[in-house]
C-alpha positions in Angstrom: 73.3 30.2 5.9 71.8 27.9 3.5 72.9 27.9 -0.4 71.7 27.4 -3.3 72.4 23.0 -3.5 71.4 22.6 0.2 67.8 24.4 -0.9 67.8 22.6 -4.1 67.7 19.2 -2.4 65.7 20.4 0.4 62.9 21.2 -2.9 63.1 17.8 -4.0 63.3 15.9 -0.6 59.5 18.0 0.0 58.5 17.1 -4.1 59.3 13.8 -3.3 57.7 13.1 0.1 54.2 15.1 -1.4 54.6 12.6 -3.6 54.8 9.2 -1.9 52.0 11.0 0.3 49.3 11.3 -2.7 50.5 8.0 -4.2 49.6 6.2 -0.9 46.3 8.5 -0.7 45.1 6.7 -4.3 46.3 3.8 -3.3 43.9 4.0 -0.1 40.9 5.7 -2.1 41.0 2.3 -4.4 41.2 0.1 -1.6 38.6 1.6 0.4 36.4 1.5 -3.2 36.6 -2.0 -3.7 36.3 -2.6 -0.6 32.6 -0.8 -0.3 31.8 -1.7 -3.8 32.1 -5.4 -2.8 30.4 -5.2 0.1 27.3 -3.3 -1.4 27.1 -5.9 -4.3 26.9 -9.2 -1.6 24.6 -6.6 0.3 22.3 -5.6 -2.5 21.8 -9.6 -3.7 20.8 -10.2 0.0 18.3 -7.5 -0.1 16.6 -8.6 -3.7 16.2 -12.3 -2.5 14.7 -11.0 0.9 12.5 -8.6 -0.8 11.5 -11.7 -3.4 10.4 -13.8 -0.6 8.5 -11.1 1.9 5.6 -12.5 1.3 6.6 -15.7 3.1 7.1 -13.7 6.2 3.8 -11.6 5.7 2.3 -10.8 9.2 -1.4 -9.3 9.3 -0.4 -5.8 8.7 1.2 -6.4 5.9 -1.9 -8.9 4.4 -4.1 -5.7 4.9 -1.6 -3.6 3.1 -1.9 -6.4 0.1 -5.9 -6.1 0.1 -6.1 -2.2 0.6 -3.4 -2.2 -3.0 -6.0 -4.7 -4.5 -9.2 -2.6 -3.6 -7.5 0.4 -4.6 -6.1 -1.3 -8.1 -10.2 -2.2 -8.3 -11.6 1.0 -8.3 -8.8 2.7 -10.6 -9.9 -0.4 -12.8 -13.4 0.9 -12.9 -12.1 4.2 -13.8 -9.6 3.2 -16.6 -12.3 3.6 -19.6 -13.2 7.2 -18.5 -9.8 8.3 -17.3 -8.3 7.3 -20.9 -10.5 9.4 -22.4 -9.8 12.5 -20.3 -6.2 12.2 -20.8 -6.3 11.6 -24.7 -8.7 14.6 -24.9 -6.3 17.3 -23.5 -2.9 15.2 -24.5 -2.9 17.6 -27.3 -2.3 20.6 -24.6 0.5 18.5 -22.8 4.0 20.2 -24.0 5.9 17.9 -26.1 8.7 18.2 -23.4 7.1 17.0 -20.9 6.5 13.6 -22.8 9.7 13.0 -23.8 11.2 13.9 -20.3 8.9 10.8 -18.7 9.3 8.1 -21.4 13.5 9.0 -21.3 13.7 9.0 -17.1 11.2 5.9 -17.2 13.1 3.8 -19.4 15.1 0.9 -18.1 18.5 2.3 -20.0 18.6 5.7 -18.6 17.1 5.0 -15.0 20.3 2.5 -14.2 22.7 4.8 -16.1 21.6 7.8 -13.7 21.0 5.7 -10.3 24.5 4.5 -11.4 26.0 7.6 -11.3 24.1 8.4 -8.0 25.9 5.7 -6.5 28.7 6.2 -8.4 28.9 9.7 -6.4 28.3 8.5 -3.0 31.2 5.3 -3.5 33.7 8.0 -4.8 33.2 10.8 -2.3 32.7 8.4 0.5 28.9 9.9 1.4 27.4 6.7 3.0 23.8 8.6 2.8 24.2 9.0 -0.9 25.9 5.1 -1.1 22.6 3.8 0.5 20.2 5.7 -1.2 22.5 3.9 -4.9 22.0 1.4 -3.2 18.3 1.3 -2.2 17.2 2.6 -5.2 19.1 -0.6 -7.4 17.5 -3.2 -4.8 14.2 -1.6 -4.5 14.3 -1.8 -8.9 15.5 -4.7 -9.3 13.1 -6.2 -7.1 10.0 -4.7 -8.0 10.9 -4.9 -11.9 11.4 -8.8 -11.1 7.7 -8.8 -9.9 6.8 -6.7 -12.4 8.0 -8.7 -15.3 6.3 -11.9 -14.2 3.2 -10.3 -13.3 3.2 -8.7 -17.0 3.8 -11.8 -18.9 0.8 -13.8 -16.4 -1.5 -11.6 -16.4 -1.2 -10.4 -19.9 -3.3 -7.5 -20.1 -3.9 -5.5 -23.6 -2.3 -2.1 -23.7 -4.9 0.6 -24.4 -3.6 0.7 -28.2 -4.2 -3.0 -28.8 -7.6 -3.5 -27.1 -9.9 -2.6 -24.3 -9.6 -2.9 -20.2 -11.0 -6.0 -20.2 -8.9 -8.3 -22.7 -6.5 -10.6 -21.6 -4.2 -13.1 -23.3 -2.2 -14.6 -20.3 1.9 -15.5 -21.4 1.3 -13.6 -25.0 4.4 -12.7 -26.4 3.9 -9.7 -27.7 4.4 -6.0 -26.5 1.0 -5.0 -26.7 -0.1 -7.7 -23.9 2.3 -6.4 -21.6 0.4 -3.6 -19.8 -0.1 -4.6 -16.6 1.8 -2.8 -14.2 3.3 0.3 -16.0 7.3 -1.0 -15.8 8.2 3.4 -16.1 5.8 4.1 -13.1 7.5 1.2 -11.6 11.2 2.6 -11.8 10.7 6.2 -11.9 8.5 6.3 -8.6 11.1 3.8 -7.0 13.7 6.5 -7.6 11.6 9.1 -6.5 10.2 7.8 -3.1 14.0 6.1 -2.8 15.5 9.7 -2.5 12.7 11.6 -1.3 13.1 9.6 2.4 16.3 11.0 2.9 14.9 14.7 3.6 12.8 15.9 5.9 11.6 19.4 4.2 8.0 19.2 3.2 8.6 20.7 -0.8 12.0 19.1 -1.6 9.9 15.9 -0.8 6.8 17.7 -3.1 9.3 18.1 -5.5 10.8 14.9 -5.9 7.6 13.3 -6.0 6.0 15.7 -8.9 9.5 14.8 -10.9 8.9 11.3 -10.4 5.0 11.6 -11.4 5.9 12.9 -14.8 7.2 9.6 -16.3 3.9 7.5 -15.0 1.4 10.3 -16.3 3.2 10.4 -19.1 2.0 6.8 -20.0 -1.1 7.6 -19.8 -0.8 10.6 -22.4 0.7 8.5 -24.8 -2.2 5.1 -24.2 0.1 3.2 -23.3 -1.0 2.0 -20.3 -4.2 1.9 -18.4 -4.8 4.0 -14.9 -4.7 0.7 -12.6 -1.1 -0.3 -14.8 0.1 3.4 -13.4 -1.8 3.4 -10.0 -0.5 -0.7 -9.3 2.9 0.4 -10.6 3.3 3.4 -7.6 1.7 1.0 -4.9 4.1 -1.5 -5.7 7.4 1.3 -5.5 6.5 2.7 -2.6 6.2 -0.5 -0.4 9.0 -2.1 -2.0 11.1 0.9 -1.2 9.7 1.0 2.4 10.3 -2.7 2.7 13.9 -2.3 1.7 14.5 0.1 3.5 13.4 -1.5 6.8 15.2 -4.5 5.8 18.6 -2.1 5.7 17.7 0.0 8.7 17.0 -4.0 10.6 20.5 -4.7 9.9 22.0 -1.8 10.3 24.7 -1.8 6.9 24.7 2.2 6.6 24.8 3.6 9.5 25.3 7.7 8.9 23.7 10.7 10.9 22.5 13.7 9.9 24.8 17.1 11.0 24.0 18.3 14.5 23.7 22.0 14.7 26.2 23.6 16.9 24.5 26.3 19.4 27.2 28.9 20.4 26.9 30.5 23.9 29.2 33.4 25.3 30.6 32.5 28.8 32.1 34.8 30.8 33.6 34.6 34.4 36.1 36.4 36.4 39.0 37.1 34.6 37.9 35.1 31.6 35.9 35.4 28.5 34.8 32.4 25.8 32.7 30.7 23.4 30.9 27.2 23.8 29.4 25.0 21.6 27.2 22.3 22.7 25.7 20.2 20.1 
């Protein structure tokens, strides 16, 4: 029979050995982190500079993509004088909550605070769907808001506050000759189409992409950007994104499946009786 001291060290021998077991667990979990989070930072500068010099590699589809963006940017330029007085006229009717929700998600600050903790998620739990779509959503920004920024300064088109569609001051300085693209359509529709191309179902996809509209349309209720800023500012996500995401797919970094349904069958024979799965 066992007594009390033989137990007693038995305890601690199990205390002990649950112990050493987590400790080596963490010290796994970290190694594992840094690991991935090393790997995804070499990755992600390798996707930037070959998103930044695409159009060295442009084949004819993609030339067509380029003109049907700058026909489509024409006739929302057309459209800019009437369109900014439809939304001024009902921007009165638009709940105040709605406004702040899209200036808040469209600003630079809280989009890479929240597509940090996306990624942040997907590193700690070890999701590699979530990791890539951190991931794709930071290159696909970066990227775009590169393009975006240079195209702003060059261009240097007047924001509907400081003058009309048709004034230009090319490398101005100031804010109010920075209108073109909308930089808020730019990162909150990168988020959106970033995360709505992981799922297949029709309205989570609706959904994602009416969340993500909110921020662009926002702009436009508070004149501070032009139709063609907004409209130029989605084209531009949405093939960035898809570039990126080609680029990732091409190489072949994150490779993670979706979860196969199991189907099960009753099978029964002489003498026996069971369940099979097949998958």
């Amino acid at each position: 029979m066992l007594n009390f001291k033989t137990l007693t060290a038995f305890y601690i021998c199990f205390l002990l050995s649950n112990i050493s077991q987590a400790q080596t667990d963490t010290t796994a979990t970290k190694n594992r982190i840094w690991k991935q989070l090393a790997f995804d930072g070499k990755f992600t500068l390798q996707s930037i500079g070959n998103g930044l010099t695409q159009p060295l590699r442009w084949q004819k589809g993609d030339f067509i993509t380029a003109g049907a963006i700058v026909a489509g940017t024409g006739i929302l330029y057309l459209a800019d004088n009437d369109a900014q007085s439809f939304f001024q006229n009902h921007q009165k009717d638009v709940p105040q909550v709605l406004k702040d929700a899209g200036w808040y998600f469209g600003s630079p600050q809280n989009f890479f605070m929240l597509t940090a903790g996306i990624y942040s998620f997907g590193l700690i739990t070890d999701n590699e769907k979530v990791r890539h779509t951190g991931v794709l959503i930071i290159t696909s920004a970066v990227t775009s808001g590169i393009v975006q920024s240079i195209t702003k300064t060059a261009v240097g088109r007047a924001r509907p506050s400081s003058g009309n569609r048709d004034d230009f001051k090319p490398f101005d300085k100031g804010a109010g000759y920075h209108s073109f693209p909308s930089g808020h359509a730019i990162l909150s529709f990168s988020m959106a189409h970033s995360i709505a191309k992981q799922f297949d179902n029709f309205w989570i996809k609706t959904g994602i992409y009416t969340l993500g509209s909110i921020a662009p349309v926002s702009r436009l209720w508070a004149d501070a950007h032009w139709l063609s800023d907004v409209g130029l500012g989605i084209a531009l996500s949405i093939v960035v994104v898809d570039g990126m995401d080609n680029f990732m797919k091409k190489k072949n970094v994150y490779n993670y499946s979706k979860l196969k349904q199991i189907n099960w069958q009753i099978k029964a024979g002489y003498g026996t009786i069971g369940f099979i799965g097949t998958f």
